[in-house]
N, C-alpha and C positions, 0 to 999 in steps of 0.2 A: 108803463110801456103798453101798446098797444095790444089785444088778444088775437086779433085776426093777420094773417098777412097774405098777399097777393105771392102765389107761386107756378113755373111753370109744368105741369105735370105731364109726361108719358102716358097715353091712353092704350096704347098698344099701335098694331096695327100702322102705322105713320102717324099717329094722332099726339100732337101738344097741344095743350089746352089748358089756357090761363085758367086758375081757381083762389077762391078763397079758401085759406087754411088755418088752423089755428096755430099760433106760434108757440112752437117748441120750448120745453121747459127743461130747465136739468133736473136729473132726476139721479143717476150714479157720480159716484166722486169721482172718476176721470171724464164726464160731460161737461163741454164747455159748449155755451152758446153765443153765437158769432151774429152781429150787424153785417151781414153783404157787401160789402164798398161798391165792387165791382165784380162782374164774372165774365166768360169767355164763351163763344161757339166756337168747339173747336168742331177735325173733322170727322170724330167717333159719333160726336151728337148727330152729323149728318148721316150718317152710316144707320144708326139705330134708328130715323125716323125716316129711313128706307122702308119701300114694299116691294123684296119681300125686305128685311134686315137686313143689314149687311153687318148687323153686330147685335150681342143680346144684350136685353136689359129689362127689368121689369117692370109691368106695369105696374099704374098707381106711384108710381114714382115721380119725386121731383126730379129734374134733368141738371146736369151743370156740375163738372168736374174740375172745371180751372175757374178757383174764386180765390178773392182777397177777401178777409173778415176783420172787423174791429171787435175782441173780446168782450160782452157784456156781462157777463153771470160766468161760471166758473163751479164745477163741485170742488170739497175738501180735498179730494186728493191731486188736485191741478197745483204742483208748485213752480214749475218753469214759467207761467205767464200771469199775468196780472190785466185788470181791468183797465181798457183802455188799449194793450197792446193792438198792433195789427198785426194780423198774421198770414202766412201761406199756407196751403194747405196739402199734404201728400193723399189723395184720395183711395189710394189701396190700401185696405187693411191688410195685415197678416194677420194669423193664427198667432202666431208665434210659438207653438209647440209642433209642427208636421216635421217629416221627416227634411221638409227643403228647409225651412224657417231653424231647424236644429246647424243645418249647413251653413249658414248665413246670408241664405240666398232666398228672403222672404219674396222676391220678386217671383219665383216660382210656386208662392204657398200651394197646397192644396187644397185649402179653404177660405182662399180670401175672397173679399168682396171689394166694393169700390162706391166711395160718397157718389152720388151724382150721376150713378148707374143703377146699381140692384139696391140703394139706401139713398133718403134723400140728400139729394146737394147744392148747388149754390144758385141754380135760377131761381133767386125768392129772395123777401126783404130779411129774412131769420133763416138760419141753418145750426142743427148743432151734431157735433161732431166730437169726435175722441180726440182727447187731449195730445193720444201719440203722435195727431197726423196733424200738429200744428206747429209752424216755424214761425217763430217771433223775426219780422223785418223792419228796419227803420221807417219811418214814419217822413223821412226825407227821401225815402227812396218811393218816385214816383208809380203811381197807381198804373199807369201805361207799361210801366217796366215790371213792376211786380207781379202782374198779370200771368208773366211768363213764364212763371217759377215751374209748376208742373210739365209744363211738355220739356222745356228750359234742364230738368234734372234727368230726365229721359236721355236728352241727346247727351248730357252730360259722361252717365255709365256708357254709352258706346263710344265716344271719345277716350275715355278710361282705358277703355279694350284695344281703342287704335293703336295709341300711344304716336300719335302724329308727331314731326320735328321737325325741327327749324328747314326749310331748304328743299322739304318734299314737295310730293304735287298729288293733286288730289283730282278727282271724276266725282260728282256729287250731283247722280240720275232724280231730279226733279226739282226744283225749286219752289213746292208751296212751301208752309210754315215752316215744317220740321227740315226739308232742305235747307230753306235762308238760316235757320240756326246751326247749323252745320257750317253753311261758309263762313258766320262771323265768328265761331270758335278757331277755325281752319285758321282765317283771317289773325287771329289775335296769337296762332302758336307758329307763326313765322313759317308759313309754308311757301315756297317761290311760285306755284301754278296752282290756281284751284278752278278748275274749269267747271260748267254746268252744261247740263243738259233738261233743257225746259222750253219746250213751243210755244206757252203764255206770253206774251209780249209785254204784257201788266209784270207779268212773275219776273219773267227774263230783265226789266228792268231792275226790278229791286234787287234782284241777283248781283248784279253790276254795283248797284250802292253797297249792297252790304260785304262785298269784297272779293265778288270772281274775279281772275281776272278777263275768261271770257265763257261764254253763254252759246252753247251751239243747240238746236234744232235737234229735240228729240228724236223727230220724223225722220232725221237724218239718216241715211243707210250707212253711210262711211265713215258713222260715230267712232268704230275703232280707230279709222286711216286717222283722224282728226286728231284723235289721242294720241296716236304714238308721235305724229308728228309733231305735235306743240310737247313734248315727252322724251320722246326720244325712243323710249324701249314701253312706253307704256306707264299708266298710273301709279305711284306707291300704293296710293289709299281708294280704291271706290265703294260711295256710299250709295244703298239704292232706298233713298228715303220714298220710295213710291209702293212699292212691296209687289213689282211682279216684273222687274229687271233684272232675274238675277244672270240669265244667259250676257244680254248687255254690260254686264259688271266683271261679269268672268272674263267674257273677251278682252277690256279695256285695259287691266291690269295687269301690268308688267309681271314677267315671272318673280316670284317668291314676294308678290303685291299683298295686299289685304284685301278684303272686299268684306264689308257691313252689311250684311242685310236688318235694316231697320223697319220699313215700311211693311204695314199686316196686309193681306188679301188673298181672303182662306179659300178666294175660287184660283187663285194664280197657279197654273203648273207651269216652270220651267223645265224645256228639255234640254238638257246639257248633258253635255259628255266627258266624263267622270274622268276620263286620262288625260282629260286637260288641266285636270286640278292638281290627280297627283303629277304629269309629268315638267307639271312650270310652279308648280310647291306651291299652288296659291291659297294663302291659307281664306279659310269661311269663317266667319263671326258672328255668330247672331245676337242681336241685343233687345230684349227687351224691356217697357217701363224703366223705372229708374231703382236704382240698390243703394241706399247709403251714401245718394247723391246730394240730398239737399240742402245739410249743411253748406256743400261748399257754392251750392246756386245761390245761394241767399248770399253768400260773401260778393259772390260774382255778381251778381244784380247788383246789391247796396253800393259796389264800386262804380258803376253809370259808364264801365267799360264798352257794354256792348249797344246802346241807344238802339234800343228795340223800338223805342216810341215809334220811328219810323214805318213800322210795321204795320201800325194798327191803320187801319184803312176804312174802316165802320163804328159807325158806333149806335149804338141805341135803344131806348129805355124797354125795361120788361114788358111792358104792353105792344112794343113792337117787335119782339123777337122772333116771329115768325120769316120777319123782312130777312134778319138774319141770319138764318137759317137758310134760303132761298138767295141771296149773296154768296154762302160757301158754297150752294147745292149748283150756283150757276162758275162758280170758278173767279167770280169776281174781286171776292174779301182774302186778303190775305191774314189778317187779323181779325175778330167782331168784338166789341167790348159790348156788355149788357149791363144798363144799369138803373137795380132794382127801387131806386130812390125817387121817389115821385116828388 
């Protein structure tokens, strides 16, 4: 095997900058080391190679949170996979001893960290990584789809929270990635109305594919009249996959509605008025990353239920990921696949 590999590093400051690195070796008996198949720009990576940040991460870092890996090497104490598997990968570590990790609520650790942020992760031809944060997926389940696993287990735990049912309707404020994942679970748990809200025309289409059944104009001022009218009394479920809707999401929803707040944006203040919540019971959600989802993402993938492929909308190799980068930063990709294999 090769000593060197091409990776893409965080320089700080907005700066990625391909490098030559030398390829990671095991070295503890839960390290395993991973082939790259493929990895993803999502839009955290856009975030963090903002100026100023719109997210941390550290330098000297490899970038790349949403990868597929093919097992190569493995320490003694790796017994769940074997050489050759593919895998997905959960890129937050926990502690597993803090006070949240005790609760079972590792998503809260107070010590974790994350591959592909503050440790390195999958923009590059080798990654290696702890055995915990690895899901064995079939090998028939295509690279397009499996891609999707991590943001894919995300939406998953706030679905959990919804508990959406056959015949409801749903508000689902944005449709880039993490909204289109939202409609196709929506979509697949029998909901009768799942409306969007997204100004993209590119977005607002595939919103339509993956199974709104309509698509209004964020810009729109009469967002609520719209809801209640195709409603009646207003949303069961709205989701605000953009993260600074939450005044929009309160209105929308019917009394004793839900409303998700899913989407991050730590400059967002919403003003809202508090006796709107208590006096129409509407409950608040928050959800973040994913808990104890991924088992069931990897079922849900391998089934080829939800045909993500459609999604993916770019693609290309680690020497051009800058392009893709500058595709999310422009609004254009709804998906980036990057792929490290020359």
């Amino acid at each position: 095997m090769k000593k060197q590999m091409v990776a893409a590093v965080f320089e700080g400051n907005g700066v990625l900058q391909l490098r030559k690195k030398p390829v990671p070796a095991v070295s503890r008996e839960k390290d395993v080391l991973l082939r790259i198949e493929v990895a993803s720009v999502c839009g955290t990576d856009v975030h963090i190679l903002s100026v100023p940040p719109g997210h941390p991460a550290n330098a000297a870092t490899i970038l790349g949170h949403e990868y597929v890996g093919e097992v190569i090497d493995a320490g003694n104490g790796v017994t769940h996979l074997k050489k050759g598997d593919r895998v997905v990968v959960n890129p937050n570590l926990a502690c597993g001893f803090c006070a949240y990790c005790r609760k079972a609520l590792p998503n809260m650790c107070e010590n974790m960290t994350t591959l592909g942020i503050f440790i390195d992760g999958g923009f590059a031809e080798y990654n290696l990584a702890p055995c915990d944060a690895l899901f064995a997926i079939s090998k028939e389940t295509p690279l397009e789809e499996a891609i999707f696993a991590e943001p894919l287990s995300c939406v998953l735990n706030g679905i959990r929270k919804l508990k959406p049912l056959p015949g409801e309707s749903a508000l689902v404020l944005g449709a880039g990635p993490i909204g289109l994942y939202f409609v196709s679970i929506l979509r697949m748990a029998g909901l009768k109305e799942i409306l969007v809200s997204e100004p993209n025309s590119k977005r607002a289409r595939m919103a339509r594919k993956m199974g709104a059944t309509e698509v209004i104009s964020r810009g729109d001022t009469q967002l609520e009249e719209i809801v209640r009218a195709r409603t009646g009394v207003g949303a069961d479920i709205v989701i605000d996959a953009v993260g600074a809707l939450m005044k929009e999401a309160v209105a929308s929803a019917r009394k004793g509605g839900r409303v998700l707040l899913f989407g991050m944006n730590s400059r967002a203040m919403a003003e809202i008025r508090q006796n709107d919540i208590t006096r129409n019971e509407i409950e608040i959600i928050g959800s973040f990353i994913a808990n104890a989802t991924f088992p069931a993402t990897v079922s849900l993938l391998e089934s080829g239920r939800l045909n993500l492929k459609s999604l993916v909308t770019h693609r290309f190799k680690l020497r051009e990921i800058h392009k893709g980068v500058d595709a999310m930063r422009r609004g254009e990709a709804i998906k980036v696949l990057v792929d490290p294999n020359e």
